[in-house]
C-alpha positions in Angstrom: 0.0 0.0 0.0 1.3 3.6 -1.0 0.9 6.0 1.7 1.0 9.7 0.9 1.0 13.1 1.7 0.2 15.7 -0.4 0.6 19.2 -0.6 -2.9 21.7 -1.0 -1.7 25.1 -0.8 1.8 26.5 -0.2 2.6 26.0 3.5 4.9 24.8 6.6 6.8 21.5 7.6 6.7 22.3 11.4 8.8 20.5 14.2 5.8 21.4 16.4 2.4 22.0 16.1 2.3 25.7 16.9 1.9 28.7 15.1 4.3 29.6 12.7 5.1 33.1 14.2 6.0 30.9 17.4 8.6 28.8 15.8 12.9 29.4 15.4 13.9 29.0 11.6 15.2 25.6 11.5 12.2 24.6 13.2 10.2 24.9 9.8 10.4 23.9 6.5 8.9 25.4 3.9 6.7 23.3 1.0 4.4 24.3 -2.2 1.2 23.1 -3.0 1.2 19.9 -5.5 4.2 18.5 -3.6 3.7 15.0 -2.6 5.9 13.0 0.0 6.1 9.3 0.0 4.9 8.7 4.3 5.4 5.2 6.5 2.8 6.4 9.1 0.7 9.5 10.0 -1.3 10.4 13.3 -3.8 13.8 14.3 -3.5 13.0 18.2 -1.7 10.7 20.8 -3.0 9.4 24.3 -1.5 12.8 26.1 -3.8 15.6 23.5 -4.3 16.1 19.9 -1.9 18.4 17.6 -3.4 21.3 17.7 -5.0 20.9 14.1 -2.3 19.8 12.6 -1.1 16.3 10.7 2.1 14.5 12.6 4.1 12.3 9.6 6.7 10.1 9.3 8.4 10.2 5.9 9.7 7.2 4.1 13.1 6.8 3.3 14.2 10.5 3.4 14.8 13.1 5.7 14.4 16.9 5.7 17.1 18.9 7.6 17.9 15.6 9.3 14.7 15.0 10.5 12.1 12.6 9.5 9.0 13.0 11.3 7.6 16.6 11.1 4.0 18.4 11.6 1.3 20.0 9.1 -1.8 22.1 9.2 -4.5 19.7 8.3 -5.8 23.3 6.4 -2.9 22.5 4.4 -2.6 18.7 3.4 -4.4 15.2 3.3 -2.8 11.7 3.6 -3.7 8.9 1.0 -3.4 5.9 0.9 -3.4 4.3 -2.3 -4.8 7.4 -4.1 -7.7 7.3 -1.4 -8.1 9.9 1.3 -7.5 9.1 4.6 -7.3 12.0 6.3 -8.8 14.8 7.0 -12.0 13.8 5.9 -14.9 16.0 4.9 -16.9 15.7 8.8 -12.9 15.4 10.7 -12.1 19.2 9.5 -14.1 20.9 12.3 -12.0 24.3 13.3 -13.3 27.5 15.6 -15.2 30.4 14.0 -14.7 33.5 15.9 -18.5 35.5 15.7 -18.1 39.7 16.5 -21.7 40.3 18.0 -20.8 44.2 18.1 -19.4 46.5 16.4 -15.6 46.7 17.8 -12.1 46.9 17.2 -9.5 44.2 16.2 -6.4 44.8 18.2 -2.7 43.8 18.3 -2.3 44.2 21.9 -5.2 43.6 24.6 -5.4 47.0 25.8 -7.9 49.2 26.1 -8.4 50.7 22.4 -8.2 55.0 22.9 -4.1 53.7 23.8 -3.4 52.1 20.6 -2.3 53.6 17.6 -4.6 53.5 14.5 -2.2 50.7 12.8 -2.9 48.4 16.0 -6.6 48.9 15.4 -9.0 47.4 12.8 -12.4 47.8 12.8 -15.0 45.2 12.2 -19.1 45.3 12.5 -21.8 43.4 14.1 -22.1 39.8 12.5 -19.1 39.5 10.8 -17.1 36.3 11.6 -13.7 34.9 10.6 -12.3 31.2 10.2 -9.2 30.5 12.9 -6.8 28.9 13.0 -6.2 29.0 16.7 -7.3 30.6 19.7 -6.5 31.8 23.5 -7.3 33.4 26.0 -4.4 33.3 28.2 -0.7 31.9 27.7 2.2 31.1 30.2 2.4 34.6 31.4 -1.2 35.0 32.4 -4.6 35.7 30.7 -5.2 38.6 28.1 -7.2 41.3 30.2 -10.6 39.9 29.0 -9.6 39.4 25.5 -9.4 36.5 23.5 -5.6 36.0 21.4 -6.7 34.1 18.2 -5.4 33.6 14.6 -7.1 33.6 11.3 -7.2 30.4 9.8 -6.6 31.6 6.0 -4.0 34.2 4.6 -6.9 35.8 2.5 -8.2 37.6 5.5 -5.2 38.4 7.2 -5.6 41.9 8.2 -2.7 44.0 7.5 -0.4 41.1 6.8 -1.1 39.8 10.0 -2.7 36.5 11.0 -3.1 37.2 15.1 -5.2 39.7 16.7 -7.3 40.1 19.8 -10.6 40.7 20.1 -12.3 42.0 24.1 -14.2 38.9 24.8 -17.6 40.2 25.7 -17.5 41.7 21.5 -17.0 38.1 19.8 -17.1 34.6 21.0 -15.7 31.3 19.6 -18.0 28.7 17.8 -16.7 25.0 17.2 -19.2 22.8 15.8 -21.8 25.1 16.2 -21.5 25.6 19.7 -20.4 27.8 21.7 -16.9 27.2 23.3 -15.5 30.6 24.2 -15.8 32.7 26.4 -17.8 30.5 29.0 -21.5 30.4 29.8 -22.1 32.3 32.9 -24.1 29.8 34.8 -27.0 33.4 35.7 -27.2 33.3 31.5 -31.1 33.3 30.6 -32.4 30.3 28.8 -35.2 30.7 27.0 -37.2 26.9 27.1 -40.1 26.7 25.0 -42.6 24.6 26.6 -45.1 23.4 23.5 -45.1 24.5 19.9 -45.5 27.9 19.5 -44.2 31.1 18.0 -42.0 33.8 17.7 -44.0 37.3 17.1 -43.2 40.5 16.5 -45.2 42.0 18.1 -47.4 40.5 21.6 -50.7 40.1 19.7 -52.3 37.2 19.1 -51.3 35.5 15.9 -54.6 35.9 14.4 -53.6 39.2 13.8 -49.8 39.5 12.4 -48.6 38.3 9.3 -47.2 35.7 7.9 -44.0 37.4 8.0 -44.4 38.6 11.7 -44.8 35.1 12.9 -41.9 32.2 13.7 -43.1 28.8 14.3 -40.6 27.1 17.2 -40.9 23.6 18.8 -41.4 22.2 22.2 -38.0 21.6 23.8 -36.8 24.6 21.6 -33.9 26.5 23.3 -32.1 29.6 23.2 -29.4 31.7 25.1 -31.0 35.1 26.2 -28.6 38.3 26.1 -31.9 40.3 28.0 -35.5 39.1 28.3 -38.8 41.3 30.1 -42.5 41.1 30.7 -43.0 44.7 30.5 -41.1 48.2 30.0 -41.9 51.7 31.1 -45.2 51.6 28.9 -46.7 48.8 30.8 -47.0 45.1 30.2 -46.4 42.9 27.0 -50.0 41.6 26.7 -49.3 37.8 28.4 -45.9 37.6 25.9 -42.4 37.9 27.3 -39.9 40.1 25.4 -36.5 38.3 24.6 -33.1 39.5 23.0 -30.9 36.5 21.6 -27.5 36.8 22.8 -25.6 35.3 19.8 -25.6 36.1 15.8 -25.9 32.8 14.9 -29.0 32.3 16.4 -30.9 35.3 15.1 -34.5 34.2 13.5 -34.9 36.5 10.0 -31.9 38.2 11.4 -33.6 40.0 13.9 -32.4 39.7 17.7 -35.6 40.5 19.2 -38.9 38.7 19.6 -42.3 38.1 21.6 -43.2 34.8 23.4 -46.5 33.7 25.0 -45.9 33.5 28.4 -47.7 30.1 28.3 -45.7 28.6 25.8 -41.9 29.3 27.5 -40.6 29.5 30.5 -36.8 31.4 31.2 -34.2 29.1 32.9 -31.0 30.0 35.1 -28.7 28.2 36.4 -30.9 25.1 35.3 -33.8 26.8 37.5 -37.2 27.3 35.6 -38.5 30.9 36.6 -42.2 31.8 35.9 -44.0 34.6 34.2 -45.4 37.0 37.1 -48.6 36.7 35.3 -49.0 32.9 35.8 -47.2 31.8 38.8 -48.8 28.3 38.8 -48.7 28.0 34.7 -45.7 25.5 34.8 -45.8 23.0 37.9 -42.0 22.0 37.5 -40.6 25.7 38.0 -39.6 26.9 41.6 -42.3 28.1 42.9 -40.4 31.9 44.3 -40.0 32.5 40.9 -42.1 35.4 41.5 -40.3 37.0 44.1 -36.9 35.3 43.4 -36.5 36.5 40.3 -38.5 38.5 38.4 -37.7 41.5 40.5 -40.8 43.7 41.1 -40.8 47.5 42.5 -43.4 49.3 43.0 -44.2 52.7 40.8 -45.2 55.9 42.0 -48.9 54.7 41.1 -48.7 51.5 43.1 -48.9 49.2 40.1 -45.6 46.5 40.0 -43.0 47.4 37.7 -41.2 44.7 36.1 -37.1 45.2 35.8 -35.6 44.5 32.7 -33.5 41.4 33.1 -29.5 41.6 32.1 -30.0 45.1 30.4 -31.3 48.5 30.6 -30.3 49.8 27.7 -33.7 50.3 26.2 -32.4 51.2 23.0 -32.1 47.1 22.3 -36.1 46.8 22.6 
């Protein structure tokens, strides 16, 4: 059997698997696309970790600046064997997405932006996102003062010539495999739980009276991560319907953030904690029943009437 490696795109041999900007000289090798190398045995991982996204080889019979076994971005490569690919294949090439969810700044350093010079700054808007290749949020010599260190996957959208950047992590976040991997979940995130089949509106009428195109059907068992959600502003109420923001990009419905809920058909989780709309404290038997008072925070108007705090925002603007 003929086992290969070939050559995608011009690229690096690497002694490691790090980043290129991290390695001495004669610790890479430099290769062009179409180049193919006779191999005796390949791996992506061993029992202690994977490598970082990148093929480990063994070449056959030859050496290359007397050594044999060397490291590639699986970006950059594929092993065959007998003119078949082995590796990566088509569902094995998973790599993190960074997702900007305002608009910000790109910087070179992680410091606050008004002390960096306009060539350390690049701007970037709401909803834009970029393949990595890598990312961090903290190296040997601490963490990155709430930023997140991370490097574009593909030279085409290097900014400025340059593949690494940081980005303050409450202005992007890391998706892998469609999930959400960086920065954390804080466990007091609002979960929006959808409780039967039901929709997404507009506007908190009843459906009889939007539009096709104000309406969003959405299962039971449906989920979502909440940045804000409310039953009522400083005009009153919400007619039964809770008012919710989604928190990330990716799961915008008709690319809107915002929606309306009937209380009746959802219920907002923390911490793995059902809370209740203040409307029907008894309308879903599993949820705590303080919910009322625990959560949804009520004070009391200058009229007397209860006055329902808007939950993870106040920036009115949003709504």
């Amino acid at each position: 059997m003929q086992q290969i490696l070939r050559i995608n795109r011009d690229t690096l041999f690497k002694l490691r698997p790090d980043q290129a900007s991290e390695l001495a000289p004669n610790e890479a090798y430099r290769v062009t696309a179409g180049t193919v190398y006779d191999i005796q045995s390949y791996a992506y991982a061993n029992a202690q970790r994977d490598f970082n996204n990148h093929i480990k080889f063994a070449l056959k019979n030859t050496s290359i600046q007397g050594f044999n076994t060397w490291f590639v971005s699986t970006l950059d490569a594929q092993v065959e064997f007998d003119g078949k690919v082995v590796y990566p294949l088509e569902d094995q090439v998973t790599l993190p997405t960074l997702r900007i969810n305002t608009d910000t700044v790109l910087k070179r350093r992680p410091l606050q932006s008004e002390v960096l010079s306009d060539n350390e700054r690049y701007e970037v808007k709401r909803g834009q996102s970029f393949d990595l290749h890598s990312y961090a949020y903290a190296d040997a010599s601490g963490d990155f003062s709430s930023h997140i260190k991370f490097a574009l996957r593909n030279e085409r959208d290097y900014i400025r010539g340059f593949s690494t950047w940081f980005v303050y992590d409450q202005h992007g976040y890391v998706v892998f495999d469609d999930r959400v991997v960086y920065p954390p979940e804080d466990p007091n995130t609002p979960i929006l739980k959808v409780t039967q089949d039901t929709l997404f509106k507009k506007r908190p009428l009843p459906s009889s009276q939007l539009g096709a195109d104000e309406v969003y059907a959405v299962p039971d068992g449906g989920t979502w991560v909440l940045h804000s959600y409310a039953y009522a502003d400083a005009s009153g109420d919400f007619n039964n319907h809770i008012k919710i923001a989604l928190k990330y990009e990716k799961d915008f419905v008709q690319y809107l953030s915002t929606w309306f809920i009937y209380d009746r058909h959802a219920q907002i989780e923390i911490n793995g904690n059902g809370r209740l709309s203040p409307a029907h404290p008894d309308a879903h038997p599993n949820a705590r029943s303080d919910a009322r008072s625990s959560l949804h925070r009520q004070s009391l108007s200058i009229t007397g009437k209860p006055e329902y705090i808007l939950h993870r925002s106040t920036d009115y603007s949003r709504w």
